[in-house]
N, C-alpha and C positions, 0 to 999 in steps of 0.2 A: 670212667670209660666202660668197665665193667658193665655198671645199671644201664648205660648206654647202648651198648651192645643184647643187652638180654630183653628192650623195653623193642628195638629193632624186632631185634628174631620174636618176640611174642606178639608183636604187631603185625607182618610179616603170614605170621601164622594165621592170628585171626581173619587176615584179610583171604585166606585160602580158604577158608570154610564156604561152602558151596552153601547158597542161597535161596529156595524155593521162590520165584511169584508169585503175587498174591492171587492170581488168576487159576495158577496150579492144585492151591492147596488144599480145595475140595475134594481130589481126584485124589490124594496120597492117606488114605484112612488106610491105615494097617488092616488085618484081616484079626478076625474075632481071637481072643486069648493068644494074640503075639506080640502085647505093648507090655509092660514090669518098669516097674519104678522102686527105688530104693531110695529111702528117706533117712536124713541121719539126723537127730536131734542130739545138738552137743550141749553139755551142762558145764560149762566152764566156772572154772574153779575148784572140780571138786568134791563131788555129790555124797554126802553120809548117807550110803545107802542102806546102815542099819540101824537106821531111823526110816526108811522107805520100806523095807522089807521085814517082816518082825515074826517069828516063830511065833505062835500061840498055844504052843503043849506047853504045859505048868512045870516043866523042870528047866527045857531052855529059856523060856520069857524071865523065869526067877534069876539063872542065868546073865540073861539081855540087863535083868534092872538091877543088877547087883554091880554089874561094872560101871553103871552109867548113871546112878543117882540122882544125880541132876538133868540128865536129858532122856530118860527111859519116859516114852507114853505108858499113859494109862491103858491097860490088859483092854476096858472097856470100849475104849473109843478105834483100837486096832480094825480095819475093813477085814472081815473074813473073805481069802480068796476060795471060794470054790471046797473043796475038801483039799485043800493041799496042805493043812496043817503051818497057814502061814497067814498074816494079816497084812495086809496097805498101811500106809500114811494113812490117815483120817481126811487129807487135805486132797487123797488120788481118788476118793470113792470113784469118781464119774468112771474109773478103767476097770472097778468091779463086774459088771455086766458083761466088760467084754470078756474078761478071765473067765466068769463063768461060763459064758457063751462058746469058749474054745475059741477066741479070736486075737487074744493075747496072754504070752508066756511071762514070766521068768527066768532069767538067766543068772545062776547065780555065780559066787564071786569069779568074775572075768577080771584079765587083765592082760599086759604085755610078760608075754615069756619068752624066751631062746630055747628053752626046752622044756621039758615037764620035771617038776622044780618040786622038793618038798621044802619044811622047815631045817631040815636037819645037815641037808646041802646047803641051803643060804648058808647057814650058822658053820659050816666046815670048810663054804668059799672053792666046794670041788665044780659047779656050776655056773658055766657063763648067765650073767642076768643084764637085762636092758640096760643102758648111759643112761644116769643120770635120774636116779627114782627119784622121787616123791619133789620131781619138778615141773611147776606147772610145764612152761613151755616148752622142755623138754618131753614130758609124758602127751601132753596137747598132742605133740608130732608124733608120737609111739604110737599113739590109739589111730590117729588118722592116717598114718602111711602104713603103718606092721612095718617099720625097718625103725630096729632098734638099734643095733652098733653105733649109728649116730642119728643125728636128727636126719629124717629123712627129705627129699627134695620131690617128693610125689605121693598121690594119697591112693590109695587101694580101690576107692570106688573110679577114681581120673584113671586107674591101671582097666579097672575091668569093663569100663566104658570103650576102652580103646582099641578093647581087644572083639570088644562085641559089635561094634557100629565101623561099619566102612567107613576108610577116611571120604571115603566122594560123595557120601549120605548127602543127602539134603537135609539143610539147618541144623547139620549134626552140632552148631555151636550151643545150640539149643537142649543139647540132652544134658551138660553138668550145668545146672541152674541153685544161683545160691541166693535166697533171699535173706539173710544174714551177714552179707560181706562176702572179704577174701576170707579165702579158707584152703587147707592143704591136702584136702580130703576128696577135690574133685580135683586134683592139677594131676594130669598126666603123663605121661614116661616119653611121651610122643608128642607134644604142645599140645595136646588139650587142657582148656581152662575154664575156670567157674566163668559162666555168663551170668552177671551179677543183676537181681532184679529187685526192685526198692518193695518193701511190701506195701507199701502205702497202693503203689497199682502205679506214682508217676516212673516214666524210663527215662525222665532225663536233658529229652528235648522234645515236650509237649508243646513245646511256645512255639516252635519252628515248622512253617508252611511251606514246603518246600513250593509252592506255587504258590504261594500270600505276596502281599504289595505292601504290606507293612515295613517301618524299614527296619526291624529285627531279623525279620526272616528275610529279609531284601539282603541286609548288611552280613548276614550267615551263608545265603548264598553266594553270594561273589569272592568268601573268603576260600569257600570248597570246591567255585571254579577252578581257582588257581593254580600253576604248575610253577613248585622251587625248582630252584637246581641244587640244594641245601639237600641229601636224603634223609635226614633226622626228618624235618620240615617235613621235605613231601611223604615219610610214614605216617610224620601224624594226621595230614591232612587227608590219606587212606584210609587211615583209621578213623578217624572222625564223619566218613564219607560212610564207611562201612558199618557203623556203630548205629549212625541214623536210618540207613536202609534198615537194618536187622528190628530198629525198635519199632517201623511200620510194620512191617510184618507180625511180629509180636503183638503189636497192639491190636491187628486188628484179630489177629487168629483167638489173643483171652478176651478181646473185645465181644467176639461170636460168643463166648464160653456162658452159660448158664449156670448158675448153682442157688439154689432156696436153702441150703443147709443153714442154719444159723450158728457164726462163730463166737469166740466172749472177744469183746473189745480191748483186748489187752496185747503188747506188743507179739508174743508166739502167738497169740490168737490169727493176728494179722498177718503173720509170716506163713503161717501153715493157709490159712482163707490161698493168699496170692499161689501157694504151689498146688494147692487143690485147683483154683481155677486156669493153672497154665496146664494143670495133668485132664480135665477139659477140654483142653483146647490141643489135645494130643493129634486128634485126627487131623485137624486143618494145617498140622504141622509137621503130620507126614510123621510122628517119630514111634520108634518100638522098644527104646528102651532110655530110661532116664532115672537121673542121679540128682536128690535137693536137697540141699543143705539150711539146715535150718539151727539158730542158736538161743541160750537163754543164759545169763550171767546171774553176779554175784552166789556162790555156794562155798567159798574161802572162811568157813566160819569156825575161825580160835577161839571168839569171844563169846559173852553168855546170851548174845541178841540170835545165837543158832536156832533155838526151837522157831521164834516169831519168823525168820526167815528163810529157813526151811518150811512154813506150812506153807507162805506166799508163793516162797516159788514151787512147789510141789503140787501147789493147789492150780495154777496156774499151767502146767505141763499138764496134768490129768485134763482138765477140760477142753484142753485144745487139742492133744490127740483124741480125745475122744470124736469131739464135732469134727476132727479131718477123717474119723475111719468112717462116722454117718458120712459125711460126703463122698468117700469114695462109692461107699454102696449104692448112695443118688446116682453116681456118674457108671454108675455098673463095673468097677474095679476093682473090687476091694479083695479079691481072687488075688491080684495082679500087684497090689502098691502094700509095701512091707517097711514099716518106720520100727526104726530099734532106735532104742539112747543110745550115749555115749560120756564117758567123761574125762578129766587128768588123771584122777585116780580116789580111790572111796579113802574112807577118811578112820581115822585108830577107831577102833571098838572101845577103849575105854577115854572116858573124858578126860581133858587137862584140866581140869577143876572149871572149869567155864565153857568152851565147847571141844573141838576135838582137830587134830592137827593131820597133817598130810599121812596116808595108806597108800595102799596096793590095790588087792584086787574089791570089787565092788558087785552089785548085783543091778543089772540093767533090766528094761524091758524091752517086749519087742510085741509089734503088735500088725494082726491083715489078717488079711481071711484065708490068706496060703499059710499061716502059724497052725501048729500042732498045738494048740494052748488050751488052756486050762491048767497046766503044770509049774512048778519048778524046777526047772532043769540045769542039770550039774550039781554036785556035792557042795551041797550049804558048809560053809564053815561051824567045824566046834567053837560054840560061843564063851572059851575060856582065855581070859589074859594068859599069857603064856603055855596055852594049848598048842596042840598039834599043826595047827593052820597057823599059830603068831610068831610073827618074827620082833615082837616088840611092842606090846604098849596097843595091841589089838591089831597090829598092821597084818592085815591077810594075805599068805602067800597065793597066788590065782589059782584054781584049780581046773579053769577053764583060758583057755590063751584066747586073746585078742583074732590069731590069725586063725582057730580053728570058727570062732562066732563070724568074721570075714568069709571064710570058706564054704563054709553050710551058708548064709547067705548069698555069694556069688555064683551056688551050684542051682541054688533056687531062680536066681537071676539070668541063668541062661551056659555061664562057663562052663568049659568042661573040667573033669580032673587035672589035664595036664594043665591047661588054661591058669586054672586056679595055685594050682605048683609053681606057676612064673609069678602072678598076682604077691601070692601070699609065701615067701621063699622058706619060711619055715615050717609050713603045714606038713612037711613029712614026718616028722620029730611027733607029730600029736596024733591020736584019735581023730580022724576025719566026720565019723557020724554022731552031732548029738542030738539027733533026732527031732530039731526042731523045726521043720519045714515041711510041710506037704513035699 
């Protein structure tokens, strides 16, 4: 009854999102630097990200390879970013250029806090700390809503969309677009929901003419004539009616959309291509502010197949945000569209004998032309097994909170302070400036 009830009201809802003609959507181009897009690339399972981020001064790296014997890179093959006294994965080089170029940061170890937390509190239990650490889909929910107490029921970029876009916008179902699936990162406090789009470029119902004589789209239309007297029935068959309007529209606005950028053939290659060319097709769709979700899996790595698959997928995130930040600057954006990672949680600094087990805090990137970059920003952890930053076996307490990295992102995004105080409800407990945004 429950799912019943909740598939209603979210039907319901979608059917209220107000819908431009395709006649209209030439006329609704935003006005110059008032469109922003917030990109979130989530690395599920996991991400060792220090094996991504790696000191290069000869006392911490000796450090770094002293705990990790078996998974520490070679000093030699480390990407020098910039003068920040820090190196890449070998497998991210393509995001080199942009660090140097001050186009993309580092954020170092982030995570979900209640408060500003040392080791010394964990370890004495005087401090409330997030449900549920070092779970995936418990921490999944942490990083994507900032509501720790429990798993949360809405995601912080669904909050800051809602607050920024009039509910009467036109195609506002258009601004949280997830090429990756569901996800809980664009569900809003208010029904807003991810509009899910396939990155292949099909929506769904490309076979159906709504004015064809075929008898597919003959036998489809006469089912969306129909009026139940059943209301489960007749939502669906609104939803289904509404679902088809929304994907002509769509198709035809990234249909308009150009891009010569060249992406790598690989599945985030394809995910990021699709949200570059709907952020495109932003003008003929009338929007000014948008939220795309984008995913990349397996990083769960216990076992000693870690290094071969971390460079895969390491290798594989670098070149695809890279060819999306060249294409923002194609589409003249790159001011305007800001993609940070995200993860469960970074993974122990010291090895289990073969790879390395569930952490805390982790070191993300973030990358656009409104980035302060060039830097690492936030206090890198001391690289000692039972240092000042370990609560165990290398797990990093955060030094930087999930909802202050949310906060400087949604202030860059348009919200304002108080805005972001509802958004992000523990932002007052933190440091509000880490100086990462234009």
């Amino acid at each position: 009854m429950m799912q019943r009830r909740n598939f209603l009201r979210a039907s319901a809802l979608a059917a209220a999102w107000p819908l431009m003609p395709l006649q209209a959507l030439a006329q609704a181009t935003p006005g110059n630097g008032s469109y922003k897009a917030l990109v979130c690339l989530f690395m599920f399972g996991g991400n060792d990200a220090n094996n991504m981020i790696v000191p290069t001064d000869a006392t911490r790296y000796a450090a770094y390879q002293k705990a990790r014997p078996n998974l520490a890179l070679a000093a030699n093959t480390l990407v020098p970013l910039g003068s920040s006294g820090y190196g890449a994965h070998p497998a991210m080089a393509a995001l080199k250029p942009l660090f140097d170029a001050g186009q993309a940061a580092v954020v170092a170890n982030v995570g979900p806090l209640m408060v500003p937390t040392t080791r010394a509190q964990v370890q004495a239990r005087s401090v409330p700390l997030p449900a549920n650490l070092y779970s995936h889909s418990d921490q999944q929910a942490a990083w994507q809503s900032a509501v720790l107490e429990t798993n949360g029921r809405t995601g912080w970029g669904g909050r800051l969309l809602e607050r920024l876009v009039e509910p009467g916008a036109n195609n506002r179902g258009y601004c949280a677009v997830s090429v990756a699936g569901g996800n809980l990162w664009e569900a809003g406090d208010q029904g807003l929901a991810p509009y899910r789009v396939s990155a292949s470029g099909s929506f769904g119902f490309d076979f159906y003419d709504p004015n064809g004589t075929d008898p597919v789209s003959r036998a489809v239309a006469s089912l969306l004539a129909e009026t139940r007297s059943d209301p489960f029935e007749q939502t669906w068959l609104n939803m289904m009616r509404r679902s088809i309007d929304n994907q002509r529209v769509l198709s035809g606005a990234v249909g308009a959309s150009t891009l010569s950028t060249p992406f790598p053939d690989t599945d985030l290659g394809r995910q990021l291509l699709m949200a570059a060319r709907m952020i495109g097709a932003r003008g003929q769709l009338g929007l000014q502010r948008q939220c795309f979700f984008a995913s990349i899996g397996g990083f769960d790595t216990h076992g000693d197949d870690q290094l071969q698959r971390q460079n895969q997928l390491l290798g594989e995130i670098g070149d695809a945000v890279a060819a999306f930040y060249r294409a923002t600057v194609e589409l003249g954006v790159a001011q305007d569209v800001t993609l940070f990672t995200a993860s469960d949680f970074g993974r122990t600094f010291a090895s289990n004998g073969q790879g390395t087990d569930h952490g805390w805090g982790a070191h993300q990137w973030v990358v656009g032309g409104g980035v302060k970059g060039g830097r690492v920003i936030g206090r890198f952890p001391e690289l000692v097994v039972g240092g000042p930053d370990d609560v165990g076996q290398g797990v990093w307490v955060p030094s930087v909170a999930v909802d202050q990295l949310g906060g400087e992102l949604g202030r860059w995004f348009g919200a304002s302070p108080a805005m972001c105080d509802q958004v992000f409800t523990r932002l007052p407990y933190f440091d509000r400036a880490l100086g990462l945004m234009a």
